[in-house]
Backbone as a ProteinNet text record, in pm:
[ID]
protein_1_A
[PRIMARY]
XXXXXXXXXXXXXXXXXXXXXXXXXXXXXXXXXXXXXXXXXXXXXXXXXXXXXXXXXXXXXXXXXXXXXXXXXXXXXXXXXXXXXXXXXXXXXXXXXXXXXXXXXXXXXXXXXXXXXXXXXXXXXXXXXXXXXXXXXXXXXXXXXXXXXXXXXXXXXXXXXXXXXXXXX
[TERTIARY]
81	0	84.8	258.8	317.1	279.1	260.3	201.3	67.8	-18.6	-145.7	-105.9	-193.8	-196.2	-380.4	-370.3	-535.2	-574.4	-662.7	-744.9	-894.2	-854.1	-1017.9	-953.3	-890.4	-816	-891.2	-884.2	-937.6	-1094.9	-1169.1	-1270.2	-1369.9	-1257.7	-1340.2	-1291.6	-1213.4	-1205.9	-1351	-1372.8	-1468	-1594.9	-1583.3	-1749.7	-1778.3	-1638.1	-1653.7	-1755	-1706.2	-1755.8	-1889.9	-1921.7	-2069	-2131.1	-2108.5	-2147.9	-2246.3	-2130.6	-2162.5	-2273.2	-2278.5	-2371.8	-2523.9	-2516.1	-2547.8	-2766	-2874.5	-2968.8	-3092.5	-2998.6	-3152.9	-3150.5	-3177.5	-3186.2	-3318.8	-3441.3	-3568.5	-3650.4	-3531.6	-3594.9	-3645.6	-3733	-3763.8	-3683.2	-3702.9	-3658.4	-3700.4	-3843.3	-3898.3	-3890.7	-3843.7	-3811	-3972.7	-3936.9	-4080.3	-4180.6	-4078.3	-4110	-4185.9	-4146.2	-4196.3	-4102.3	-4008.6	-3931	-3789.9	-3756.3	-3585.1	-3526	-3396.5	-3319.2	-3211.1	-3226.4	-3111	-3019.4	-2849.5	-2795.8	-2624.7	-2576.3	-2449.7	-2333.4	-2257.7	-2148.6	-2045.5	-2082.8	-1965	-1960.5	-1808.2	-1812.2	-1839.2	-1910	-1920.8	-2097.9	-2135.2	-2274.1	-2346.9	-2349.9	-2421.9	-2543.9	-2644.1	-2716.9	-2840.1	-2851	-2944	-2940.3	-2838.7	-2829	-2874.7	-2822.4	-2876.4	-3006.1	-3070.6	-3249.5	-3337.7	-3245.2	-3303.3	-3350.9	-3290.5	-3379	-3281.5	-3347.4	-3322.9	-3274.4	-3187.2	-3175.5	-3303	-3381.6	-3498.8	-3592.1	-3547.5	-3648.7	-3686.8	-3579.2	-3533.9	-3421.4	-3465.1	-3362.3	-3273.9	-3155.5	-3053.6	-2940.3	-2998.8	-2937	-2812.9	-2673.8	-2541.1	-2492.7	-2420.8	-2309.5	-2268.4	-2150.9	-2051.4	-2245.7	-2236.2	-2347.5	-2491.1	-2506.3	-2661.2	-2741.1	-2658.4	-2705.2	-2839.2	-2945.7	-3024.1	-3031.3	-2898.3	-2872.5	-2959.5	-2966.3	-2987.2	-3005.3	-2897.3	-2877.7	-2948.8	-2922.7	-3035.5	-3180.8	-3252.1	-3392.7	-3388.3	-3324.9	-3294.3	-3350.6	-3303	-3267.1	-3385.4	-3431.3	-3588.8	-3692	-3685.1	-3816.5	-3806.2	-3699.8	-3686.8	-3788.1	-3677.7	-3761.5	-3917.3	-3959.4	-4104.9	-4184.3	-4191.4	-4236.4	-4197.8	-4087.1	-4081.3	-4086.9	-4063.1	-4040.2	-4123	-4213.3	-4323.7	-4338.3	-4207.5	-4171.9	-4289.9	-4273.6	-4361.6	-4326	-4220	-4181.4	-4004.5	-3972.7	-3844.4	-3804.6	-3644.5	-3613.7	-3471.7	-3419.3	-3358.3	-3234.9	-3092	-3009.8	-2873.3	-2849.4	-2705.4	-2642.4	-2563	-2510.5	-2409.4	-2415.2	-2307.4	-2155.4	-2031.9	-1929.7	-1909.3	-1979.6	-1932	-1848.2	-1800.2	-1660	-1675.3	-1807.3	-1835.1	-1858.4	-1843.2	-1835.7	-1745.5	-1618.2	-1461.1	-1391.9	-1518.9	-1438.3	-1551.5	-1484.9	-1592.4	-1568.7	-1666.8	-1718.1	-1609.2	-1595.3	-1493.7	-1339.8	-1287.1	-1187.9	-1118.2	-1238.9	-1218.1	-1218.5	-1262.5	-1308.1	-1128.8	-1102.9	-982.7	-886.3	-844.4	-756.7	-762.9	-888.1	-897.6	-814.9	-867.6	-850.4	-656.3	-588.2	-482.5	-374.5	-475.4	-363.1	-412.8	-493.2	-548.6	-583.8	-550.2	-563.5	-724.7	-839	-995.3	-1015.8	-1149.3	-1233.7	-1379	-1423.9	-1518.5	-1641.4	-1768.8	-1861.6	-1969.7	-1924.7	-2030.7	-2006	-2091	-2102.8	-2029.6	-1986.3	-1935.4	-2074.7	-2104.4	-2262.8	-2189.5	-2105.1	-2017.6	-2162	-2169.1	-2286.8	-2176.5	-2236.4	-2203.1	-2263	-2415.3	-2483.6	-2597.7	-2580.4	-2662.6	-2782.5	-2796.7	-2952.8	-3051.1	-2949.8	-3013.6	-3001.7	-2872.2	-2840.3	-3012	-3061.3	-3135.6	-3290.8	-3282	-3389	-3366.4	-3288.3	-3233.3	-3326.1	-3260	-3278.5	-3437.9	-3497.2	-3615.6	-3719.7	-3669.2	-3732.1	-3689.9	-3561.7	-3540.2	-3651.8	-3694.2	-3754.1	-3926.3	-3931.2	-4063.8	-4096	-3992.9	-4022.2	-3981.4	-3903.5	-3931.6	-4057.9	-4069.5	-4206.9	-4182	-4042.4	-4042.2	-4048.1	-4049.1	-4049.3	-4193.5	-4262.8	-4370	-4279.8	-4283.7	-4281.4	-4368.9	-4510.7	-4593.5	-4555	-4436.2	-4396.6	-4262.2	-4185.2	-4068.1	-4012.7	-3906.3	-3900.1	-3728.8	-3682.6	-3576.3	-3532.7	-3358.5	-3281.5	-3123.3	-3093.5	-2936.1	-2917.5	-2803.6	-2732.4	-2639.1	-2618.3	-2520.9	-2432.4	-2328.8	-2233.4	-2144.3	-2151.6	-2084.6	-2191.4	-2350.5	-2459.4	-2500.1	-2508.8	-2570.9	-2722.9	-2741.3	-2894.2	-2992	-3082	-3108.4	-3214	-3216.3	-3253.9	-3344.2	-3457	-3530.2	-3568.4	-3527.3	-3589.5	-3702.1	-3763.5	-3879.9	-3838.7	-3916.5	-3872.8	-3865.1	-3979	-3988.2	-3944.5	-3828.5	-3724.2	-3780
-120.4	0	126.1	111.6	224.5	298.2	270.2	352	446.8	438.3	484.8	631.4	699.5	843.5	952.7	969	1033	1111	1142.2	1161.2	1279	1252.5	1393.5	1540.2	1574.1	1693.5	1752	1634.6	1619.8	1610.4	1548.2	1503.7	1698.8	1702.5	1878.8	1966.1	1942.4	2034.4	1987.8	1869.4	1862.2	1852.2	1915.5	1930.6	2107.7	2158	2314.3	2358.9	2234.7	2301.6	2215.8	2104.5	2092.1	2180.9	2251.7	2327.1	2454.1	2473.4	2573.6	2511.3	2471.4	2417.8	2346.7	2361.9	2247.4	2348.5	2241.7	2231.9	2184.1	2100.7	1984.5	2064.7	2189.5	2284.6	2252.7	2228.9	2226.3	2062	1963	1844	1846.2	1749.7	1724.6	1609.8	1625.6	1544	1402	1388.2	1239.9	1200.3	1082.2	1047.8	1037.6	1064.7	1134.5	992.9	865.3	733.3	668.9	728.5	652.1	502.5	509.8	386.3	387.5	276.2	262	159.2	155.7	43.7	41.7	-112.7	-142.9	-211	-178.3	-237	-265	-335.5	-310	-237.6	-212.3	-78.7	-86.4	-212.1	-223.8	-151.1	-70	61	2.9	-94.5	-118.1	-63.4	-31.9	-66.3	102.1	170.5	268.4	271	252.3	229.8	325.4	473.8	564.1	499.1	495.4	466.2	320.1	213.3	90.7	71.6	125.5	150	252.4	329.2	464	560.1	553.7	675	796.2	906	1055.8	1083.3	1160.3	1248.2	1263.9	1259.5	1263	1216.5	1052.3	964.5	872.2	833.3	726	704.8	687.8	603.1	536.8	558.5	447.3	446.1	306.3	231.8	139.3	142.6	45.4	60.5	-126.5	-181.7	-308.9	-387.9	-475.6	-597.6	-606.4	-716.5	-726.9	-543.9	-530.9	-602.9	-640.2	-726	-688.3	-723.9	-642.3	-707.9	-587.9	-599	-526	-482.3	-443.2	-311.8	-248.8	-72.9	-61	-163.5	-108.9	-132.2	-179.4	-200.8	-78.1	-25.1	105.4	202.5	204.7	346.4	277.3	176.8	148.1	166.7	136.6	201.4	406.1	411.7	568.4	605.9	573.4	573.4	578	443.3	431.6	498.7	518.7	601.5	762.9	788.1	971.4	991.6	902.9	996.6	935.1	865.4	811.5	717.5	615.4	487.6	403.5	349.3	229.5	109	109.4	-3.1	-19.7	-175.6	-170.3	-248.7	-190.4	-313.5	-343.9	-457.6	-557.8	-527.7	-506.9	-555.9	-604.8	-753.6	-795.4	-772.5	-864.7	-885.6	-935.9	-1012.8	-1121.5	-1049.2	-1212.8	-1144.8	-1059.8	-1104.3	-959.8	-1051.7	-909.8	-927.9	-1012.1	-1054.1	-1139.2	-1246.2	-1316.6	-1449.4	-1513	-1405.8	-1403.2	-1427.3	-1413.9	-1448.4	-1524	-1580	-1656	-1588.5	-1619.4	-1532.8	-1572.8	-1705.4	-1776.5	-1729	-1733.4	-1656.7	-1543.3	-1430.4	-1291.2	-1243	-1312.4	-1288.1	-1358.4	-1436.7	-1486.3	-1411.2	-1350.9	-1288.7	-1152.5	-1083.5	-981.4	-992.7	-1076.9	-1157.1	-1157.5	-1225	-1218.7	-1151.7	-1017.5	-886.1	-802.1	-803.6	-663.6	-720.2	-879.1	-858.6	-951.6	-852.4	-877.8	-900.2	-1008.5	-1014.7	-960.2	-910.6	-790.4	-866.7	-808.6	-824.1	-780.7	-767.6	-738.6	-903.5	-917.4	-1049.2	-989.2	-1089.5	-1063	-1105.3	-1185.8	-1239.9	-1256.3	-1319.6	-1351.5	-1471.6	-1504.8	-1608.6	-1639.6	-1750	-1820.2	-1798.3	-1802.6	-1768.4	-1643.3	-1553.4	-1388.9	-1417.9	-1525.6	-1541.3	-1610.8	-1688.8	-1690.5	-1636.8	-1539.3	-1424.8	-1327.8	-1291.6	-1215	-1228.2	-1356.6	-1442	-1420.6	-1457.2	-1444	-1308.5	-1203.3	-1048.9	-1021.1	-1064.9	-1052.7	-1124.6	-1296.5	-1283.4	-1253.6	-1123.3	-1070.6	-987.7	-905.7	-811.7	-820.5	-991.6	-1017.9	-1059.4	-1059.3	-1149.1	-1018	-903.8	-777.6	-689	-644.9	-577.7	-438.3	-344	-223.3	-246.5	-276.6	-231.3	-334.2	-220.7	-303.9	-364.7	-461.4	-571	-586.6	-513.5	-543.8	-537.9	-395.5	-421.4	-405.2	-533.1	-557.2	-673.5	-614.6	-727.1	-730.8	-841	-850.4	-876.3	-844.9	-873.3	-866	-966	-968.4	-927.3	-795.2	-715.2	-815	-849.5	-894.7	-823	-796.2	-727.6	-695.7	-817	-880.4	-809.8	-802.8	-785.6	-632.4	-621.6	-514.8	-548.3	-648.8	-701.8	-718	-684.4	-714.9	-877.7	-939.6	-1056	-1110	-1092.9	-1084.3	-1248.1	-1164.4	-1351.7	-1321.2	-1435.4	-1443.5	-1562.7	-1515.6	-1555.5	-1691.6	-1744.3	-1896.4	-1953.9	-1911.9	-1980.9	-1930.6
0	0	0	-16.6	31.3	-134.8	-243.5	-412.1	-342.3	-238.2	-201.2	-174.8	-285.8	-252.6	-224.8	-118.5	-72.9	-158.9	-220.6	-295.4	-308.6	-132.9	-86.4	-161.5	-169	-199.1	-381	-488.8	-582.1	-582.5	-493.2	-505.8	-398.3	-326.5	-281.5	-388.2	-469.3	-621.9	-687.8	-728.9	-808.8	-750.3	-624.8	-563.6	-581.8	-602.9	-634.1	-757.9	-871	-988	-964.5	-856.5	-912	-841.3	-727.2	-630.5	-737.6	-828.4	-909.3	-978.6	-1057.1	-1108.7	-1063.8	-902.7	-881.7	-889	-916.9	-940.8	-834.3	-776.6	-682.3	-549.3	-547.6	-429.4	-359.1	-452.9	-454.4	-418.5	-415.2	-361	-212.2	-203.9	-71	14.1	126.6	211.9	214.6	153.2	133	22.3	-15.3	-118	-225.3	-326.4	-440.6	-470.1	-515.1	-527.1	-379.8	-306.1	-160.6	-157.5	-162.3	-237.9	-139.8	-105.1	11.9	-101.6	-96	-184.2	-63.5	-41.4	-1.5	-88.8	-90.9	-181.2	-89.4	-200.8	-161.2	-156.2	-101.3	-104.8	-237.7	-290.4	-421.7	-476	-560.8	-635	-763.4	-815.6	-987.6	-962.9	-883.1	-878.2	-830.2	-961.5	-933.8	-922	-790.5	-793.6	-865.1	-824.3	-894.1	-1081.1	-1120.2	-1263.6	-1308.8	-1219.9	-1251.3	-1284.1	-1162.5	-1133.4	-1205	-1272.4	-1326.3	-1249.6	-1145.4	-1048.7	-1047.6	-1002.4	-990.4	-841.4	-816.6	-701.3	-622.4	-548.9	-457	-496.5	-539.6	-572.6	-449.3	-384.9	-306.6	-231.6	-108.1	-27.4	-64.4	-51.5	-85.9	79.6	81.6	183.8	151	201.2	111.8	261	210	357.4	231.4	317.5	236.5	251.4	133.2	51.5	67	119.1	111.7	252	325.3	408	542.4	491.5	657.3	740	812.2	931.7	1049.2	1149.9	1275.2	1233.2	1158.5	1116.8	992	899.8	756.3	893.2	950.2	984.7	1056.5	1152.8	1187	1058.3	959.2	865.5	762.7	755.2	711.2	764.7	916.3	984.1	978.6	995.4	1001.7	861.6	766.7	592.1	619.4	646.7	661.2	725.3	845.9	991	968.2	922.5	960.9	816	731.2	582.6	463.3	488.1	417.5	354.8	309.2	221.9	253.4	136.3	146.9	87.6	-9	-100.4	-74.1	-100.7	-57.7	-138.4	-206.5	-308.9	-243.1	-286.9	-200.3	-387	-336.5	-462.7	-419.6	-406.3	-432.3	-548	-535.6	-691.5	-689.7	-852.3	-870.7	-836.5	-780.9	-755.9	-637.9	-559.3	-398.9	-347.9	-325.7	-217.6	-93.4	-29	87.9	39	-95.3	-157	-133	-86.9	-72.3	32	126.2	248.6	325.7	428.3	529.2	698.5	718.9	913.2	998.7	961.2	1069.4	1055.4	904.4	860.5	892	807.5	880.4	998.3	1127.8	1289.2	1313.8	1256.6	1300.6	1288.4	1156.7	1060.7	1150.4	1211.2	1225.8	1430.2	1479.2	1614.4	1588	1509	1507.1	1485.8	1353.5	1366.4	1459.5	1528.1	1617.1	1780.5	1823.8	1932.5	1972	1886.4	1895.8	1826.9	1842.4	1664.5	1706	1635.2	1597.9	1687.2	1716.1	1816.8	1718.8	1573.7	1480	1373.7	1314.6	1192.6	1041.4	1037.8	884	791.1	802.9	729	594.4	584.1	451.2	375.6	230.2	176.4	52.9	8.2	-123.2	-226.8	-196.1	-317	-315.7	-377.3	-387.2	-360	-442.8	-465.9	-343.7	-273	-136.9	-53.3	-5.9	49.9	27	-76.9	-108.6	-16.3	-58.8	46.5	166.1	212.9	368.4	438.2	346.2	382.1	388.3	249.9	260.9	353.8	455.2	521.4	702.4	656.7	816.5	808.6	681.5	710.8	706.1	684.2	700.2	859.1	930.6	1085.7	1168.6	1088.9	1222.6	1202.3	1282.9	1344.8	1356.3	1285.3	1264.9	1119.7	1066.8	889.4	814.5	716.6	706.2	580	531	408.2	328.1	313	213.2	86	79.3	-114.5	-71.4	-78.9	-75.3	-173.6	-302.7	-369.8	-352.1	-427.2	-433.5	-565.6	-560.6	-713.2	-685.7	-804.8	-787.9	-937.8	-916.2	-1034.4	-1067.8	-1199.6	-1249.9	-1331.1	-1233.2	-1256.3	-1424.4	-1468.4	-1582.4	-1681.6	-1693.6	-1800.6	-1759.2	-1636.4	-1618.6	-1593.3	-1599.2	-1588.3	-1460.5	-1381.7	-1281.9	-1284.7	-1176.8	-1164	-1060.6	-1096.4	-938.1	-903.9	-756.9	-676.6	-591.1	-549.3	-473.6	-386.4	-232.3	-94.3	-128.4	-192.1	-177.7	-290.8	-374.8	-448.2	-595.5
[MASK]
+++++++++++++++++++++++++++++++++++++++++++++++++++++++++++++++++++++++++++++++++++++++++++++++++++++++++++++++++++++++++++++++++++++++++++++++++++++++++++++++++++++++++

């Protein structure tokens, strides 16, 4: 990592000129769609563009593999309850980085250079497509987020294609 050079320096240059430019003064605070996406933090995966959505369409919720956890149900009930959502889309996708590693692994790896291993889950999966499932039925068995329109899909990274699954296979 000693080639690694920081980068914020460039990236507050190019917030100058959108600053100037910039347009979405006039959005609201609730998203327009009534719509949350949870997705994953991968940088191939722009999500507004994948989905076609706009700047104050929607919620966009991202962590390493989309996973709902404890904090996405947190920042979904918020969505739902203070800011009006009603629909929730679910997006893995082929190729994540948690395909790559396993719970037992990383808690170790992390346990052996630092001493501790983490008191949070890696929730590492094999396959997206049941990963996807998984998620959709945490958020059918908690009792802060309603689930009535909640679908799911795995981006394939490689097509660009989205791929929807349903809970029961």
């Amino acid at each position: 990592m000693s080639d690694f050079v920081p980068t914020a320096d460039e990236l507050v240059e190019r917030n100058a000129a959108f600053a100037a430019q910039f347009s979405d003064h006039d959005l609201q605070v609730a998203p327009l769609r009534k719509m949350a996406v949870v997705a994953c933090m991968d940088s191939r995966m722009d999500t507004f563009k994948l989905l076609g959505l706009e700047n104050g369409e929607a919620h966009i919720i991202r962590n390493a593999g989309g996973i709902v956890s404890d904090d996405v149900i947190r920042s979904l009930c918020l969505s739902q309850r203070a800011l009006g959502t009603r629909e929730i889309l679910l997006v893995h996708h082929t190729d994540c980085g948690l395909q790559k590693v396993t719970d037992d692994g990383f808690r170790n790896q992390l346990e052996a250079d630092l001493g501790i291993k983490p008191w949070w889950a890696v929730e590492s999966f094999i396959d997206p497509y049941a990963d996807v499932r998984q998620s959709m039925q945490r958020l059918k068995v908690t009792p802060f987020v309603d689930d009535t329109y909640v679908r799911g899909f795995v981006y394939d990274v490689t097509t660009g294609e989205l791929h929807e699954v349903t809970i029961d296979g």
